[in-house]
C-alpha positions in Angstrom: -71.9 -9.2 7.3 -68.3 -9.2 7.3 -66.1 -9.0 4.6 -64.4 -12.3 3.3 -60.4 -12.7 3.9 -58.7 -14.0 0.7 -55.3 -15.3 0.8 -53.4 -15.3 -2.3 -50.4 -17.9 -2.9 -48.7 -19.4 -5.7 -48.8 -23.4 -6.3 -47.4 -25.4 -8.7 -45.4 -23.3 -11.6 -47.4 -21.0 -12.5 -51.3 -21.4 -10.8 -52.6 -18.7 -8.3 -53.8 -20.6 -5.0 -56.9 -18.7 -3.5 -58.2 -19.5 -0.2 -61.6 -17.3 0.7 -62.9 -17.4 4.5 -65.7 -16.1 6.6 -64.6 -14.9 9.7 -68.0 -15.1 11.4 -68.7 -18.6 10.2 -65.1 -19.7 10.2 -66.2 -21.7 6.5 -63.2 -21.5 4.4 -63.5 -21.9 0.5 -60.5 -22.9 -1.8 -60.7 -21.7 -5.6 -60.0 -25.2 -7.2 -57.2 -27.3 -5.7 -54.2 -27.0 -8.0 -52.1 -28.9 -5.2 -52.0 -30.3 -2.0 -48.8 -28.8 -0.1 -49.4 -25.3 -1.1 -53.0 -25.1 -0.2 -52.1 -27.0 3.4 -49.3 -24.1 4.3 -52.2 -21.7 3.6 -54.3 -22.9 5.5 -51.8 -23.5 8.6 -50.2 -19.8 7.9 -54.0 -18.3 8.5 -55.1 -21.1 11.2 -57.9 -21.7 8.7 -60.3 -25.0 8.2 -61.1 -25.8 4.7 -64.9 -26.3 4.2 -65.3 -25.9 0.7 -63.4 -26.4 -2.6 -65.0 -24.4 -5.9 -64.1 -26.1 -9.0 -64.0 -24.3 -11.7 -63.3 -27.0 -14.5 -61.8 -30.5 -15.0 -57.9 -29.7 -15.8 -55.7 -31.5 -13.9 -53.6 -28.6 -12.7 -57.2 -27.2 -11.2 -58.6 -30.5 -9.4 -55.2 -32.2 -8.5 -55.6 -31.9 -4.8 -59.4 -32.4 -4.6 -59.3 -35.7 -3.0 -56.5 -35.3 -0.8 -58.1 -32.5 0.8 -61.7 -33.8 0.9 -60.1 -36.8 2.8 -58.3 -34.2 5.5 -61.1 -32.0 5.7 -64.4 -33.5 5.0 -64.6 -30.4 2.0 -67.6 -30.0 -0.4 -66.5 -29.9 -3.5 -69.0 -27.3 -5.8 -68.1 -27.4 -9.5 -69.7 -27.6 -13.0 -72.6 -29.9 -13.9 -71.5 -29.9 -17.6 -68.1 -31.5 -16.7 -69.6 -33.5 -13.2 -67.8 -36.7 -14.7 -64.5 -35.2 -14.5 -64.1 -33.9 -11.4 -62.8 -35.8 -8.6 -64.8 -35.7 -5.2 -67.8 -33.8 -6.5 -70.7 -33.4 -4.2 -72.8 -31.0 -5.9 -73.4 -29.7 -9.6 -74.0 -26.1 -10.5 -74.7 -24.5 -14.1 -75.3 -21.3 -15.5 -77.3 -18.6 -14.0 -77.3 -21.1 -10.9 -76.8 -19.8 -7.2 -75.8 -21.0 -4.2 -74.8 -19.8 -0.6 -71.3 -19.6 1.2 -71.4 -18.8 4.9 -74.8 -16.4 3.8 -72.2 -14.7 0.8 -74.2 -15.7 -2.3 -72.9 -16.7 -5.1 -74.3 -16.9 -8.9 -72.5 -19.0 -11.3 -71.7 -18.2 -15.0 -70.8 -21.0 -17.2 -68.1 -20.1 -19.7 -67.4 -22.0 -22.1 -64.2 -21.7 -24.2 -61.1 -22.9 -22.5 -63.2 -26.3 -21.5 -66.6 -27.1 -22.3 -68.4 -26.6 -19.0 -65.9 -24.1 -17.5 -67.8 -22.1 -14.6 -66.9 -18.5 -12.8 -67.6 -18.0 -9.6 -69.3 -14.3 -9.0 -69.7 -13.1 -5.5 -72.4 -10.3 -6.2 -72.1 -8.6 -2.8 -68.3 -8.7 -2.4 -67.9 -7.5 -5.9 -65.6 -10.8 -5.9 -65.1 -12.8 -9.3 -63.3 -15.9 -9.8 -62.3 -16.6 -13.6 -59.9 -19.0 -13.1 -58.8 -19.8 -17.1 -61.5 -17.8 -18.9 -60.4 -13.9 -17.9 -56.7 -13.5 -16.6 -55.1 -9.9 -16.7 -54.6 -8.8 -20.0 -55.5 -12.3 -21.5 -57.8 -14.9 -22.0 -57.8 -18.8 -21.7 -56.8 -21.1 -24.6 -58.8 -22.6 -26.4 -58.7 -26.5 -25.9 -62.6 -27.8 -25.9 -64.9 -24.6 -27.3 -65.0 -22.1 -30.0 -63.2 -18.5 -30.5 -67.3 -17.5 -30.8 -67.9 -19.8 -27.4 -65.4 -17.7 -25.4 -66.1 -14.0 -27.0 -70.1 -15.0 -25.2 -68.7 -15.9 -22.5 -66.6 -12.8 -21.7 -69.1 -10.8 -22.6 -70.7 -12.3 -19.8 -68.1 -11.5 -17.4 -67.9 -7.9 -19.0 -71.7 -6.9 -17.6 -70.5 -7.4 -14.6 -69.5 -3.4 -12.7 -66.3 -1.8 -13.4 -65.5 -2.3 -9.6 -65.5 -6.5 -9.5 -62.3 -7.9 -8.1 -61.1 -10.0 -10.0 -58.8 -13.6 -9.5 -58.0 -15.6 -12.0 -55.9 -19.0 -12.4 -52.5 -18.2 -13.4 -49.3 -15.6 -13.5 -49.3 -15.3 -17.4 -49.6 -11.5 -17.5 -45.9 -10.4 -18.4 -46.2 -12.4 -21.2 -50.0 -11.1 -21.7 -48.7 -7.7 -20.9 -46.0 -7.9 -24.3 -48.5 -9.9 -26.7 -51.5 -6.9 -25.9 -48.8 -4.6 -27.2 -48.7 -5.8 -30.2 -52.7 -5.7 -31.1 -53.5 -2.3 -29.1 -49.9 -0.5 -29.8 -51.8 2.8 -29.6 -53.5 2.5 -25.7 -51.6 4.8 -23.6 -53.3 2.9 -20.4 -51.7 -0.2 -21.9 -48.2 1.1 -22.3 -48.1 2.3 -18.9 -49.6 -0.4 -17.1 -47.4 -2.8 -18.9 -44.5 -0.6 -17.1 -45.9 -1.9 -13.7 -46.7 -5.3 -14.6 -42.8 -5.6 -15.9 -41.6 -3.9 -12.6 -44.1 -6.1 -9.9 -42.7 -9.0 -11.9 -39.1 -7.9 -11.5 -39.7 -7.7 -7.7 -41.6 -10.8 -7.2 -44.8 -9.6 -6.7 -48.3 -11.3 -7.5 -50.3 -9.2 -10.7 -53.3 -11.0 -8.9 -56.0 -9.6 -8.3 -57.2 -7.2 -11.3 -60.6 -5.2 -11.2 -62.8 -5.5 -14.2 -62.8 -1.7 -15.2 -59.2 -2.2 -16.1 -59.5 -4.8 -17.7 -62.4 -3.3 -20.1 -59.2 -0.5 -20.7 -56.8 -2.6 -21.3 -56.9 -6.1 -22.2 -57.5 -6.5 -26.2 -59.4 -9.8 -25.5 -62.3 -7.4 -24.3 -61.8 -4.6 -26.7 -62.8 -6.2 -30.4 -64.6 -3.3 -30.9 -62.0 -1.0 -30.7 -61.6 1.6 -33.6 -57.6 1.5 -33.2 -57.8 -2.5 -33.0 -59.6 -2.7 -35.6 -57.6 -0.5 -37.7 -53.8 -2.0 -36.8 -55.3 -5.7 -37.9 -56.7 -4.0 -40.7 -60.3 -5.6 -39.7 -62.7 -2.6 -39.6 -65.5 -4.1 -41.4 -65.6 -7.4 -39.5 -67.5 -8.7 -36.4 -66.3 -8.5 -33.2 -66.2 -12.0 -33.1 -64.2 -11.9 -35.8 -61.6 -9.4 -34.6 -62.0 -11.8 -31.0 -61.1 -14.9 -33.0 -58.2 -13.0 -34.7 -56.5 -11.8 -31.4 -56.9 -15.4 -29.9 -55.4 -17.0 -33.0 -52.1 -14.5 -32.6 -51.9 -15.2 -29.5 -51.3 -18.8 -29.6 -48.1 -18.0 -32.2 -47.2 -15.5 -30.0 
């Protein structure tokens, strides 16, 4: 089987556009629909036909462009059966452990619960492909607006079982800022300080920190490392859960 394309574009202010295609098939799959015009260009630049839209939860700045593309496509639109009355278009519900086929790639589904209620990830097993959209970004983790600090700990602990080697693409450029907050909770990570070094100079020459791969993030990002002696110590937290310690770094973060 060949491997999928991916085409990685900006849209809006700050959200990653992902476009994913079979080039046996020609079925083309866009990671939510954060907007229209973006997502159109893609698919003109590649000479691409959209098939597909994955949704991965109900915010607006992830199903803007759902209809509008359905209407000039014909797309299926997959997404979450926990948030099914949200989402615009929808033609078919998925939820946890769930798995489905794209152009003979399967997929499994994880729901993740955290940053919405019925947020979903999309994991291409055999591609060693995973789409977090807003509950894993590099070197951070999606707010909180509908679920629990203990809600999103599970559900990245989820996504942490997954191999070292996963690619992963997740739903926005927040990682300079990710990059400097991490710094503060993990000041002692010598893999921090010096991929922070790259992030700040990508950044500075325009370039996408898009996609990450799991293993690094395991090293790196303090939203997966509760259980870190040296975390631990700096919030002076030693004897509590990782939960806990989880909760604590999700709380700073949001008065960061």
């Amino acid at each position: 089987m060949p491997n999928l394309e991916i085409e990685l574009f900006s849209c809006r202010t700050d959200n990653f556009g992902v476009l994913i295609h079979d080039p046996e098939s020609g079925a083309t799959a866009s990671i939510d629909a954060p907007e229209e015009q973006p997502i159109l260009d893609a698919l003109k630049r590649r000479g691409w036909t959209l098939t597909h839209i994955l949704t991965t939860h109900h915010h607006q700045d992830h199903v803007e462009a759902n209809l509008a593309l359905k209407e000039a496509y014909g797309a299926t639109i997959i997404g979450p059966e926990n948030e099914a009355n949200q989402i615009p278009g929808l033609d078919m519900t998925i939820g946890d452990g769930g798995d489905f086929e794209f152009a003979g790639h399967r997929v499994h589904v994880y729901e993740t619960p955290g940053h919405t209620a019925g947020h979903i990830c999309f994991h291409f097993p055999d591609d060693k492909l995973l789409f977090s959209a807003d509950t894993l970004f590099a070197l951070g983790c999606g707010r909180l607006f509908e679920g629990t600090p203990a809600q999103m700990w599970a559900s990245l602990r989820k996504l942490m079982a997954l191999p070292d080697d996963t690619t992963v693409y997740f739903g926005h450029e927040y990682t300079l800022s990710n990059a400097r907050f991490a710094l503060t909770i993990d000041p002692g990570n010598t893999a921090l300080k010096n991929r922070a070094a790259e992030i700040e100079a990508l950044r500075d020459r325009g370039g996408f920190t898009a996609p990450t791969q799991l293993g690094l993030e395991k090293q790196t990002n303090p939203f997966l490392r509760p259980d870190d002696a040296g975390i631990r110590a700096h919030l002076r937290m030693e004897t509590a859960s990782d939960a806990e310690v989880f909760a604590e770094i999700r709380k700073r973060k949001d008065n960061f």
